[in-house]
C-alpha positions as CSV (number, residue, x, y, z in Angstrom):
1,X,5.3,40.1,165.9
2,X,7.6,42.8,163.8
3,X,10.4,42.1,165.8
4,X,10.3,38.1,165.4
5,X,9.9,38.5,161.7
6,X,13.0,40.8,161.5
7,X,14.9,38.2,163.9
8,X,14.2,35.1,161.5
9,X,14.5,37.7,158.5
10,X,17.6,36.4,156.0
11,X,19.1,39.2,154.2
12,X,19.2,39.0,149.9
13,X,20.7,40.5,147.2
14,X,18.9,43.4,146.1
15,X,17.1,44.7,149.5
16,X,17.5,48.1,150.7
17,X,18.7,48.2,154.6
18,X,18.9,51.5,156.8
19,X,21.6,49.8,159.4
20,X,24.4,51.1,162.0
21,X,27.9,51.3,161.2
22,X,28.9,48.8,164.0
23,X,32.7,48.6,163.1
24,X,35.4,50.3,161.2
25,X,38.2,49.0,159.9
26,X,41.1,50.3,157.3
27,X,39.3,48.4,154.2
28,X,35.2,49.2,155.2
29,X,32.8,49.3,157.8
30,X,30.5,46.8,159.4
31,X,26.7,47.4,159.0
32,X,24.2,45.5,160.9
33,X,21.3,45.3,158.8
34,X,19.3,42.9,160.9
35,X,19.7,42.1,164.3
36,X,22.0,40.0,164.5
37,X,23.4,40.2,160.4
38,X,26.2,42.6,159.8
39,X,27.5,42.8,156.6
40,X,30.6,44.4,155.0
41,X,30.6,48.0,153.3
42,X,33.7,48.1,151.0
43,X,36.0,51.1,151.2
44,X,35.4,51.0,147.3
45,X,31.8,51.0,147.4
46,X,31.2,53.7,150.1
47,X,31.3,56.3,147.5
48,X,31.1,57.5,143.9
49,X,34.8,58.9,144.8
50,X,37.9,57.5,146.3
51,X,37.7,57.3,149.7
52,X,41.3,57.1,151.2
53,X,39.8,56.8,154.6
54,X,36.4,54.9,156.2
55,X,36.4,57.5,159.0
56,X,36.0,60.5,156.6
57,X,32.9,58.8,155.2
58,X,31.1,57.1,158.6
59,X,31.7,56.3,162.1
60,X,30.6,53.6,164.7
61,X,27.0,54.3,165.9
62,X,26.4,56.3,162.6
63,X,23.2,55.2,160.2
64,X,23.3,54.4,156.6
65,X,21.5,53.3,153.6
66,X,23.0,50.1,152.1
67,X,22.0,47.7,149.4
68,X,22.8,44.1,150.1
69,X,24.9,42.7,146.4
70,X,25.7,40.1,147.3
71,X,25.7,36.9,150.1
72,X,28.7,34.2,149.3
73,X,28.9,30.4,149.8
74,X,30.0,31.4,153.5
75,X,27.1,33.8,154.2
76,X,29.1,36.8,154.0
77,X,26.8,40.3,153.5
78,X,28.6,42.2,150.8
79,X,27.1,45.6,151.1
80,X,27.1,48.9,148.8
81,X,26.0,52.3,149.6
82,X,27.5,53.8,146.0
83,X,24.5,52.5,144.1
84,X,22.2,54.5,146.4
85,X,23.8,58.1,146.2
């Protein structure tokens, strides 16, 4: 019954996810937080510092704490991590 719940589960603004880094590209990384809902980390809000690279910070496969701020008019999963360290 857990898993259906999480499957029909939508994401909002606010909630704490544990997800996997699914994909990493020059700008952030791709969390899924849900099954089937990935959302974008930000290379700006990985850290409190500067990162100059995503691959110093995470890697595909790796788990991380996110906070969903924000879902726009195209349900797009803005993600930060920096509020949580």
């Amino acid at each position: 019954m857990a898993e259906i719940e999480l499957l029909i589960k939508e994401p909002e603004p606010g909630e704490i996810y544990e997800g996997k880094v699914t994909r990493v590209m020059p700008f952030g990384a791709f969390i899924e937080i849900l099954p089937g809902k990935e959302g974008l980390l930000h290379i700006s809000k990985m850290a409190k510092h500067r990162v100059e690279k995503v691959e110093d910070e995470m890697n595909v496969g790796d788990t991380v704490k996110v906070k969903v701020t924000e879902i726009d008019s195209q349900n797009r999963i803005n993600l930060s991590r920096k509020e949580l360290l």
